[in-house]
N, C-alpha and C positions, 0 to 999 in steps of 0.2 A: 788312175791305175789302181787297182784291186779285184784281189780276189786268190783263188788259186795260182801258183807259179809268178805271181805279182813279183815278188821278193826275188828271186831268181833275175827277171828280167830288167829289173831297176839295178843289179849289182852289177850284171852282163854288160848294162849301157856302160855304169861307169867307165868299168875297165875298159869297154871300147874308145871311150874319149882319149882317157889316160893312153891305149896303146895307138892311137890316131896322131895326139901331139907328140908321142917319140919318135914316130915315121918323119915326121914335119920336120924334126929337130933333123934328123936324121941327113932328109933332101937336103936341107939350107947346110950344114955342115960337107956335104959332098958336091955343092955347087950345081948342082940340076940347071939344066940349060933354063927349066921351068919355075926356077928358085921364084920369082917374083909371084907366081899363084897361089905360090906358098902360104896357109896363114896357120895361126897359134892361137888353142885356146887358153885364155885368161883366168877362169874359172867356168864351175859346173854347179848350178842353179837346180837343185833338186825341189819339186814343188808340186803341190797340190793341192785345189779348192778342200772347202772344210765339209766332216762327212761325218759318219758316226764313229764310235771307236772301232769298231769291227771294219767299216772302211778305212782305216788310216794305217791297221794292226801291219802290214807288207811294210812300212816305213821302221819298226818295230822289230824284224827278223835278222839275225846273226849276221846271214850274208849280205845283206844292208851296211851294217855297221862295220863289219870290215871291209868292204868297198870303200867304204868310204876314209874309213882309218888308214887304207892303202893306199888312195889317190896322192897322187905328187901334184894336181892340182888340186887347188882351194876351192872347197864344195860350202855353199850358202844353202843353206834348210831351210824351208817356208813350208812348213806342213799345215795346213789347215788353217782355223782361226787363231786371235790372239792363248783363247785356253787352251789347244789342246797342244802335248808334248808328245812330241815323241824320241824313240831310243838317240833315230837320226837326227835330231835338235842338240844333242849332247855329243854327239860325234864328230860334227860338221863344224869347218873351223870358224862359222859364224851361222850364230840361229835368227830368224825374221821373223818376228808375228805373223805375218800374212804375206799373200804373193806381192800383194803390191806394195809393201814395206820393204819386199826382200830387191823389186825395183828399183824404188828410192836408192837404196845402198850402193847398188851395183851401180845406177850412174850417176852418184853424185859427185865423183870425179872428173867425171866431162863436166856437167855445170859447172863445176867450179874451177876449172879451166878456161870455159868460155867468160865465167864472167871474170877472172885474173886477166884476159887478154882486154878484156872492155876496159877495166879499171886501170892498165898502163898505157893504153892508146889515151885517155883523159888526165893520164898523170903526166903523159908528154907532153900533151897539147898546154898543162897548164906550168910546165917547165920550161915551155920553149925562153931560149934571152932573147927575144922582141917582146913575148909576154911582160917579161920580167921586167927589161927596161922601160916598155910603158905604165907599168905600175908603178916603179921608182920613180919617175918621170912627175907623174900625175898626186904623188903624194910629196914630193918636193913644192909640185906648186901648191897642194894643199895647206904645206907648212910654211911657205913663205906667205900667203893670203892671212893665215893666223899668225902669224908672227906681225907683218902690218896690222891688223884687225887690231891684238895689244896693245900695241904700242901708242898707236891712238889714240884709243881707250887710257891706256895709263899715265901720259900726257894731259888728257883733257881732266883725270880726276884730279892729278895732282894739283892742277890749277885754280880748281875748284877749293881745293883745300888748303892751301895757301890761303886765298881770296878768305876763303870763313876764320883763319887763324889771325890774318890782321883786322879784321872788320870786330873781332872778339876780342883781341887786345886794346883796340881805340876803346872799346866798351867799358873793356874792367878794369883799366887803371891801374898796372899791376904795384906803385906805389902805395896806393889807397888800402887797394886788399892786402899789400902786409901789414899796415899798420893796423887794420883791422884784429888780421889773424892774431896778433904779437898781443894786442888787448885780451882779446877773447884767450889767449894763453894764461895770460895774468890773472884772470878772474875766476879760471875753472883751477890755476895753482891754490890759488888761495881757501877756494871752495874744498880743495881733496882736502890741505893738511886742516880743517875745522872741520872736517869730518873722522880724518883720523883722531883726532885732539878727541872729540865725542864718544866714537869706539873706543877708544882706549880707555875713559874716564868711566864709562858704564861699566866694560869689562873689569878695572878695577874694583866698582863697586861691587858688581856680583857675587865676585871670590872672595872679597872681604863679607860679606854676607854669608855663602856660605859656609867660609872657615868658621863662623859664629855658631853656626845652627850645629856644623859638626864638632866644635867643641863642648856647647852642652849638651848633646849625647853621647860624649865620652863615659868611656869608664870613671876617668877622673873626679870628673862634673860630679857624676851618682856618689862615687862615693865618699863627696864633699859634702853629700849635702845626710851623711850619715847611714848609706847602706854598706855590706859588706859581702863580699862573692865567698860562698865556700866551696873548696875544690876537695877532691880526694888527692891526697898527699902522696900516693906511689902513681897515678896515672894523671893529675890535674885535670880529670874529668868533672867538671860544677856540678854541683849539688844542688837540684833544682825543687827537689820531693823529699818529707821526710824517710819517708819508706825506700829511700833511694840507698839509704845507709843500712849498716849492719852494726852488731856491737862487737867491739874492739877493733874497729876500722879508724884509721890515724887518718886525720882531716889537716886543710891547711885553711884558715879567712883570713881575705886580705880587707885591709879597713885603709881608710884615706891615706894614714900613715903607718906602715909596715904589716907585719902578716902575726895570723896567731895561730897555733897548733894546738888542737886537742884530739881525744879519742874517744871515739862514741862509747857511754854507756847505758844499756838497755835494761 
């Protein structure tokens, strides 16, 4: 539909639906001997193939959109392709890309009805108690078959392992092997403390050694053998350069036995 008076006769329909389902409402309310011929619209499927914008422009007009803003039933929009929009897409209490998207919508409610009624007639079938009981049934005997299967099985190991723990004791003699082990204790005793006895005897030597080294590089050592440190007498900073000094600068040297005080003069 387009063209001239397009718009006019798409708003005209509406309202005819709309005043069509209040006569229906109407009948069924007043009991009509015909109530049963009765039917109800559900909704109003506004729709049309895709066109240029100048074809579509009638979906687009005033009296459109208030048709539609006025419907007391619920109008689905399917104007053209997925791009185009129009006014009636933003009106309509649900917009579709396309007519056959605005399909899908409209009955995917019965689908999904039909297949809820598939999906409880198989929920039945697999709740029925004969179901149920043959399944208990059949997994009882499952679990009695493995429960003798085990027990067999752990009968037969056990036997096996008994049978290898005496034929292993006749073997090893477990007299022989302590007296063994009790040896072989004795000799690894004696081995650790001659080895501690060693670590310890080295260890000593080391540190006496060198506590030696670090006593003649003592201060002591040096200045036994007749050197003397001179320090500046208000900071004990050492005096290592003559040009380190200044004159009338009050010095301290220490010499092997006690300190001497002088002051520089230049």
């Amino acid at each position: 539909m387009q063209g001239e008076g397009a718009a006019e006769e798409i708003a005209a329909a509406i309202r005819l639906l709309n005043e069509f389902n209040v006569a229906q409402a109407s009948g069924l309310r007043e009991k009509d001997s015909q109530a049963g011929s009765l039917c109800h619209i559900d909704l109003i499927l506004l729709t049309r193939g895709g066109g240029s914008f100048e074809d579509l422009w009638a979906f687009n007009e005033e009296v459109v959109a208030r048709a539609i803003f006025e419907s007391a039933i619920p109008v689905v929009s399917a104007v053209g392709h997925e791009i185009d929009f129009t006014i009636s897409d933003f009106v309509a209490d649900v917009r579709a890309a396309t007519p056959s998207v605005a399909a899908e919508i409209i009955t995917e409610g019965v689908f999904a009805s039909r297949q809820l009624v598939v999906d409880l007639t198989q929920r039945m079938v697999r709740a029925h108690p004969r179901r149920r009981m043959n399944e208990l049934l059949q997994r009882l005997d499952d679990l009695q078959t493995g429960l003798l299967r085990c027990t067999r099985q752990g009968t037969k190991e056990r036997q096996v392992a008994w049978q290898n723990l005496g034929t292993r004791l006749l073997r090893v003699r477990p007299a022989q092997l302590l007296r063994q082990r009790r040896e072989s204790l004795v000799v690894n005793q004696r081995r650790l403390r001659e080895s501690a006895h060693v670590h310890l005897r080295n260890g000593r030597n080391r540190f006496e050694a060198t506590e030696a080294r670090l006593r003649l590089l003592g201060p002591e050592q040096v200045l036994a053998r007749g050197y003397s440190i001179t320090m500046d007498a208000a900071t004990g900073t050492v005096i290592r350069r003559a040009r380190d000094v200044k004159s009338g600068q009050h010095l301290r040297t220490r010499v092997k036995e006690g300190e001497i005080s002088s002051r520089v003069e230049k």
